[in-house]
C-alpha positions as CSV (number, residue, x, y, z in Angstrom):
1,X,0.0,0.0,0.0
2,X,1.1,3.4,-0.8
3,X,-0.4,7.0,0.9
4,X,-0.1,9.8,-0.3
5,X,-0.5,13.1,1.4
6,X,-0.4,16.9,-0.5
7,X,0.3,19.3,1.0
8,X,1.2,23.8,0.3
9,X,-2.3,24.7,-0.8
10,X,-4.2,27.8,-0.2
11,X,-5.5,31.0,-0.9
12,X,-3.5,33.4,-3.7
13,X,-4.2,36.2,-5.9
14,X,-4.0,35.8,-9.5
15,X,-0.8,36.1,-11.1
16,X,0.7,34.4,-7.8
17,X,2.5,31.1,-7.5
18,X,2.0,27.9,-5.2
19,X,4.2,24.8,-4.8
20,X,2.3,21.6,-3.8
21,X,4.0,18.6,-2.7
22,X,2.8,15.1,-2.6
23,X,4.5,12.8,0.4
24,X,4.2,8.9,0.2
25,X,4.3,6.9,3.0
26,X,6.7,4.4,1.8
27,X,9.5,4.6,-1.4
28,X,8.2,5.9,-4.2
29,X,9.7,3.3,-7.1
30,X,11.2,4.8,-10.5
31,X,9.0,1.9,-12.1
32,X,6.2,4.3,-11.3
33,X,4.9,7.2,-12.9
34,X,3.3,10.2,-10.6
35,X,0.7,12.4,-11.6
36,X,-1.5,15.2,-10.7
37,X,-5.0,16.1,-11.3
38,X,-7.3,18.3,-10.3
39,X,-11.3,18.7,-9.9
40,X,-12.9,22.2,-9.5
41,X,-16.7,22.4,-8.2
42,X,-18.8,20.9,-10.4
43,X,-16.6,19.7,-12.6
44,X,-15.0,15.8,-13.4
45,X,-11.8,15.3,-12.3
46,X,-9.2,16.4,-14.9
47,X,-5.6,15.4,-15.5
48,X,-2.9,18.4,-14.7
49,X,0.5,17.2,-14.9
50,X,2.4,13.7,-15.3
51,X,6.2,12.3,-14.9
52,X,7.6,9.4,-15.9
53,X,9.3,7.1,-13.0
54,X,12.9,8.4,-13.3
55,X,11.7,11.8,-14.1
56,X,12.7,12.3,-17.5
57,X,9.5,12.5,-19.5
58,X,6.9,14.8,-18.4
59,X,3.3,16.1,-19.4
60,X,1.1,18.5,-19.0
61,X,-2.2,19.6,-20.1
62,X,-3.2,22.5,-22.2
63,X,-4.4,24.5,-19.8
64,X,-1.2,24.7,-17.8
65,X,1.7,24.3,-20.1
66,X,4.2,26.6,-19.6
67,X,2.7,28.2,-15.9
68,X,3.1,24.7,-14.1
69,X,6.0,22.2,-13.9
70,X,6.0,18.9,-11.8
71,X,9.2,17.3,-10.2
72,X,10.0,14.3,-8.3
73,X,12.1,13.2,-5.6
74,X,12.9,9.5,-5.2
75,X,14.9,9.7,-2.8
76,X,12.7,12.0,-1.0
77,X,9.3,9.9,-1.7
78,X,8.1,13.4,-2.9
79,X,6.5,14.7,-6.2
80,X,5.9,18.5,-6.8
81,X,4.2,20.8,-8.5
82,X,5.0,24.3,-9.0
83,X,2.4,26.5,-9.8
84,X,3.5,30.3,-11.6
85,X,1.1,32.7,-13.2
86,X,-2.0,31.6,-11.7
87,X,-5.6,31.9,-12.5
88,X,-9.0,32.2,-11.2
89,X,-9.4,28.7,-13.5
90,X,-6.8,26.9,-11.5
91,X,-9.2,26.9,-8.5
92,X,-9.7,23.2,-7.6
93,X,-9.2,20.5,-5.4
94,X,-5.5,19.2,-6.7
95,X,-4.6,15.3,-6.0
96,X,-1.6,13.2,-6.5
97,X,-1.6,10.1,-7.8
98,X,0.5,6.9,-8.8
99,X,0.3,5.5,-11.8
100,X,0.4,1.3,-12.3
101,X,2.6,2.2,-15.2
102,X,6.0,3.8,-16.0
103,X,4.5,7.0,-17.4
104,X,0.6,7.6,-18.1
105,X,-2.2,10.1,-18.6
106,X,-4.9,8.0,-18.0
107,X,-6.9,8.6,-14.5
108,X,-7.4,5.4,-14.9
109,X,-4.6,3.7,-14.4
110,X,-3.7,5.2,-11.5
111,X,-3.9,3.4,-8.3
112,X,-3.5,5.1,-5.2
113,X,-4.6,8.5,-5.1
114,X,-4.3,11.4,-2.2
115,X,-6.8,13.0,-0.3
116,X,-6.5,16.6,-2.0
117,X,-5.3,20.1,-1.6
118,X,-7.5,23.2,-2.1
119,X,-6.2,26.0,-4.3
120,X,-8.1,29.1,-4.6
121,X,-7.1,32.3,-6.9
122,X,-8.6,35.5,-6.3
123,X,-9.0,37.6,-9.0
């Protein structure tokens, strides 16, 4: 079993910046890719940001490309994500994951999941 905790949300204006961070109780494996996603009010659950188990491929979606980067840790048994430039969109519930594979996309295949941070941007 694998749990995950985020943690460094809150409340910042737009045009602010944030760094979340995702601790896992036990090693988190290079075979493993991390993820994070995020679900505003209302709204399904939508992918962020991935990275491949030894970090060197990563992924992000449309909406954040080029504001947020993730990061990982192994050694820490952390993942990160470092939010620049933010919006009044990026308001949501943000959760790390881990995926069953090396390096995914897919919400579903990802396994263990964390119990959320809530970001809010004022505008």
């Amino acid at each position: 079993q694998v749990q995950l905790v985020e943690s460094g949300g809150g409340l910042v204006q737009a045009g602010g910046s944030l760094r979340l961070s995702c601790a896992a109780s036990g090693r988190i494996s290079s075979s493993y890719g991390m993820g994070w996603f995020r679900q505003a009010p209302g709204e399904e659950r939508e992918f962020v940001a991935a990275i491949s188990g030894n970090g060197g491929r990563r992924y992000y979606a449309d909406a954040v490309q080029g504001r947020f980067a993730i990061s990982r840790d192994n050694a820490k048994n952390t993942v990160y994500l470092q939010m620049n430039s933010l919006k009044p969109e990026d308001t949501a519930v943000y959760y790390c994951a881990r995926s069953r594979a090396y390096f995914s996309i897919n919400p579903n295949e990802y396994d263990f999941w964390g119990q959320g941070t809530q970001v809010t941007v004022s505008s």
